[in-house]
Each structure stands twice: as C-alpha cells, then as structure tokens.
N, C-alpha and C positions, 0 to 999 in steps of 0.2 A: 120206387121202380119195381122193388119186387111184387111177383105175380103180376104184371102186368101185362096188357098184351102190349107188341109196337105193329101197328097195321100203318100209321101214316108218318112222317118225321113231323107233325104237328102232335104227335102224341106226347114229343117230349119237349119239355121248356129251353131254353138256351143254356142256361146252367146246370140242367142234366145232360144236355148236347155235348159239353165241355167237360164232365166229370165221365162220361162215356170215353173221351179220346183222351183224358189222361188215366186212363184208368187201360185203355189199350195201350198207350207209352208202356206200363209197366208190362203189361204182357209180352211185350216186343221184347223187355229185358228177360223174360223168362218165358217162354210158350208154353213150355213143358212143365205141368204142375198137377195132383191126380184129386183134383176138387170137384170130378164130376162124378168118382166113384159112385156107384148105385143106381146114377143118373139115365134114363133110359131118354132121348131125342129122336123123335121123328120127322122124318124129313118126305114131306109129299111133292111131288113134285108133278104137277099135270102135265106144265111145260118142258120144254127142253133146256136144262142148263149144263153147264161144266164147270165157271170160275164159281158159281153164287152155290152150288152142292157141294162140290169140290172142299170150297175153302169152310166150309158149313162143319162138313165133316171132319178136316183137317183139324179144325176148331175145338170139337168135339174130343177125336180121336187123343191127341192134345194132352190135352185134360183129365182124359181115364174114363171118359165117357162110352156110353156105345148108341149106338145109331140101327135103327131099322126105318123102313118105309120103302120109296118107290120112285123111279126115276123118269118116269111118263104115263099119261092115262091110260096107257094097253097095256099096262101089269098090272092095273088095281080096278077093282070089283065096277068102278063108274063105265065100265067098256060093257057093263054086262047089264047097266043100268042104275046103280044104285048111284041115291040124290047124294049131295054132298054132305048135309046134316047127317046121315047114316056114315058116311064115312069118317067123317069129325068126329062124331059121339062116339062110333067105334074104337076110332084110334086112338081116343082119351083115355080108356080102357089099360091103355099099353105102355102109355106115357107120359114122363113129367114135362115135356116142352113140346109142340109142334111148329116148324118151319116149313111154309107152305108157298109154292107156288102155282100160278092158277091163271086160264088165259082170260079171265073173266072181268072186266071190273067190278070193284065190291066185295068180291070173291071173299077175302083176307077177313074182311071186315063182319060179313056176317060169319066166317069160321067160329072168330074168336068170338061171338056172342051166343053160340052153342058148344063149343070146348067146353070140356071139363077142367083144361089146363090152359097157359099161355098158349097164344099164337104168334110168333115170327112172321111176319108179310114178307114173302124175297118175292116181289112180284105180283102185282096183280091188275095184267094187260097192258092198258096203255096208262095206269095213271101210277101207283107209286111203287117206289122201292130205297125205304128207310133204310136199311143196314147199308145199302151202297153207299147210300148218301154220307152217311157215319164215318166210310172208311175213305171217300172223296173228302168229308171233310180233315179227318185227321190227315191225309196224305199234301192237301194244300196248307194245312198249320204244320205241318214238317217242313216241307219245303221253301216257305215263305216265312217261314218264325211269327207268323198270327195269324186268324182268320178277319182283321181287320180293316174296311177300306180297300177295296183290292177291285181291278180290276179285272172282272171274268168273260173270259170267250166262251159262247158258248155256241157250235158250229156243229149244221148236220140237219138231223131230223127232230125239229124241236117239238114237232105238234102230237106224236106218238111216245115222245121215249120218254118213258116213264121215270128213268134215273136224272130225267137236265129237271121236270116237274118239283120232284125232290128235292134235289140242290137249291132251285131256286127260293123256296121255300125254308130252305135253311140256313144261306147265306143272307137271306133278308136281316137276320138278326146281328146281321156284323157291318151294315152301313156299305155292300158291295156295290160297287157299279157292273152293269150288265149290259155284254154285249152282243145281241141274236142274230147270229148268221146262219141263214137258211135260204134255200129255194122257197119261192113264194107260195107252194101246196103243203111246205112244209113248216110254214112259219108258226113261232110261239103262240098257242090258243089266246083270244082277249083274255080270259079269265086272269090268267098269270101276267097278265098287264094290269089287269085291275086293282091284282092283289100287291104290285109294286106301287103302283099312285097312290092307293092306300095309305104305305108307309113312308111316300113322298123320298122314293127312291131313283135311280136315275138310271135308262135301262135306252135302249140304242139297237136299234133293225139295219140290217147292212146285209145287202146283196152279197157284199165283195167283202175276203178279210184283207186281202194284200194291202190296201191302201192305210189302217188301223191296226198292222199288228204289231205295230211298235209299242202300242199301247197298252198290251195284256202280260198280266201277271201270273194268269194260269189259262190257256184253250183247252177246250173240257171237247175233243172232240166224240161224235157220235155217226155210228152207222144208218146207215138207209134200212129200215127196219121190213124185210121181203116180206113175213108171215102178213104184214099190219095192213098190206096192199088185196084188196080184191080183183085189180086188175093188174097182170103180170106185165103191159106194156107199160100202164104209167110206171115200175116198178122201173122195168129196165130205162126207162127215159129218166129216169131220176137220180138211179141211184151211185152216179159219180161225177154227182152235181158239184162236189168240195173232196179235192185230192191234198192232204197237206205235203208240201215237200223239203225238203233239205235245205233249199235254196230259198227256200221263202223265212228261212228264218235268222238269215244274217242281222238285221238290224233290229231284232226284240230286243228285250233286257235280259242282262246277264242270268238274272236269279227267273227267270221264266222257266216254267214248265207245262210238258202237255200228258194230260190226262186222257182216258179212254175205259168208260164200263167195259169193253170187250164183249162179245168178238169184233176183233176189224176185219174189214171184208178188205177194200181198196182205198180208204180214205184217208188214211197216214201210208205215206211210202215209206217201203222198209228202208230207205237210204238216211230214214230220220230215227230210226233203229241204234242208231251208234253215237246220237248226237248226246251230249252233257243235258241236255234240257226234255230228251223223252223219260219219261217218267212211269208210263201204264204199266210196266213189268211188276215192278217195286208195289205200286200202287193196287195189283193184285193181291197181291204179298200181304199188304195191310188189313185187307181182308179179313183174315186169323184171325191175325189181334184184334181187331173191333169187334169182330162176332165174335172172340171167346170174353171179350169184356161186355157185349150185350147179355148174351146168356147166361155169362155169373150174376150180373145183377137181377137179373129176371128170377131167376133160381133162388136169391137170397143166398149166394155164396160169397157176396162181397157187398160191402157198404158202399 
C-alpha cells in the first residue's frame, strides 16, 4: 500500500480493506502520535467540503503533520486558467501526499497518473469517494461487531452520490444484502446492478422504506444532492422525497443504526438526533482515524 494512490475503493483488496480499519481501531486508541513529523499534505480542494477537509486535516494535524493547499477553485491559479496537470505537477513540488477533491469525474484519477507523489480521491463528482467508504465501513464493523451478511439501507439520492457507489462496491466483499430506496429519477444506475448479479448478490428497489425497515441492520441515509441538478425545479420537487423520523423507527432491531456522509439538509429529522440508534455524529468522528490510518500507510509509516 505504500506509495500508492487510493482514487477508487477497488484500488484496495478486501484484506487491505480490513487491515485499513484495524489499523484505525488503534488510532482510535491513540489519535495523537508525531509520525508525520517532516511530512508536508496537501489538501486541494475544488469543491466545497467541511467534514472530508476538516477531518483530513484533523488527521494530519494529529500526527505532527502540516497541511497547506486550498479550499475551492477561487483561491487557486485554475480561476485564472491553469489546466490541472500544471497544478498537480506543481504541487508535487511541495509535497509528500496530495488529497484532492474535484467536481469532475476522473478528475482523481488522471491527478494521480501525473503527481509526482500519492493521490487521496476525497471526491470525484458523482462517481467515488474511497476514504468515506473506509470510515462507513469501519463505523458499521463498530457498531454491528462484522462487516458480514448484513442487511444495508441504502435511501436518498442513489444515482449521484458518490459515497452509496463506494459502499456498494465495498460491502460486495462481505456477502451484504441491499436495499435501494429512491425516488424513481434518483434510482441506483444499472451498472451497480450489474456489478451485484455479477457476484450473485441479492439487492431490492423500494419506493417506500416504512413497510422493510424492520429489516435493516444499517440505513446509510443520503441527501438530495442541489449542486448535481441542472434544473432548480426538479431539485426542489425532489428533494424531500424521504424524511427519516423518530416514529418510524420503533420496530427496527435493537443493534440498528443510521448512518449519513453529511451534510443533512432535511432528510433525518432532528427528533432522531437523540435516538440510541443515530449514529452520523460518531461516524464523522471515524473519519480521523481512517484517514490518519490511510495516510500512514500510504506514507510507509506503518506496516
């Protein structure tokens, strides 16, 4: 894994999947450790983030690392025109890692084949975002004591969001059952159905979660993604298509929890805020620790 780049979560095998989230376990027992001394990260960011820079940096900071780069494209030279290759090859110049995000797809992918150093994907448009997925999965082997056989909600805007892609993609290696609740413009692209027949998995489309949710072991809910819309009506016709509520979750299973990339716009009500089974706060939190255990390993600071 060292020097390598992560652009897609197929970049890593299932046993590096696993050695990624125990290897954040221990970080969790210790965040605070100065193994990035020297270590210069650069953090690009075209898009707008706050939890995925944020915890990036936290990551970093952490560790005794330091951080430079840029928090949207009107602070860095591509406002003024330069192509992305000049600002990759550039920034390689400066430093030992880059973590990039980018509203492009591919974006990530040709970075890292012009870097001078690693490339971090946190994003790239609608199609992936490995480290979430990393620290989705360590946060449902937390909560659930496996990643195995599990029943996954997966509710929202499936055909855009790049974080349920991922997942999906990642949970295939643990025999999950899936289940995609969306409005019908937003439903999961074939492809990600393809890629489940494939592995002769067992995956279920549903208008409605109310009637099934007795049956999930994790709801991985997602926002109405505003940017991803051309048209501002279909947006606002859409985008409080699935409200989870407080009341809708009396009869799940005990050990259930609900997950969320963030930001939520309106599609968890804060009355599920205080429920034993919401989980996104924490599940931010995990963040840290996966990203500062991806990046040691990247770095060659940990076996």
């Amino acid at each position: 894994m060292q020097n390598r780049s992560l652009i897609s979560i197929n970049d890593y095998s299932k046993e590096e999947i696993l050695h990624v989230l125990d290897l954040a376990g221990e970080f969790e027992q210790n965040p605070s450790r100065d193994i990035l001394k020297d270590k210069v990260i650069a953090t690009l960011f075209f898009e707008p983030s706050t939890r995925t820079r944020l915890s990036f940096e936290s990551a970093v900071n952490r560790l005794g690392g330091k951080i430079i780069g840029f928090t949207d494209s009107a602070s860095s030279s591509s406002i003024k025109g330069e192509s992305l290759k000049d600002t990759i090859k550039t920034v390689s110049n400066y430093s030992d890692l880059i973590v990039m995000r980018h509203p492009i797809e591919g974006s990530a992918r040709y970075a890292s084949e012009v870097a001078m150093v690693p490339v971090i994907n946190a994003g790239d448009g609608a199609n992936q975002h490995p480290t979430q997925t990393l620290l989705d999965l360590y946060s449902i082997r937390k909560t659930q004591e496996s990643l195995d056989n599990l029943n996954l909600f997966i509710v929202g805007d499936l055909k855009y969001g790049r974080t349920v892609h991922s997942l999906i993609m990642a949970m295939a290696h643990f025999n999950a059952t899936f289940w995609f609740i969306s409005p019908k413009d937003l439903r999961i692209p074939l492809e990600y159905k393809l890629f489940l027949d494939q592995r002769g998995l067992k995956y279920y489309e549903q208008r409605d979660i109310s009637d099934v949710v007795s049956e999930a072991d994790i709801i991985y809910m997602t926002r109405v993604q505003k940017e991803r819309f051309s048209d501002p009506i279909e947006y606002e016709r859409i985008k409080n298509a699935y409200v989870l509520k407080s009341n809708m979750l009396q009869d799940t299973r005990k050990t259930m929890k609900i997950l969320h990339p963030l930001p939520r716009v309106s599609e968890i009500s804060t009355d599920v805020d205080d429920s034993e089974k919401a989980y996104y706060f924490i599940q931010a939190l995990n963040g840290v620790y996966t990203r500062q255990a991806i990046i040691s390993l990247i770095l060659g600071l940990k076996n």
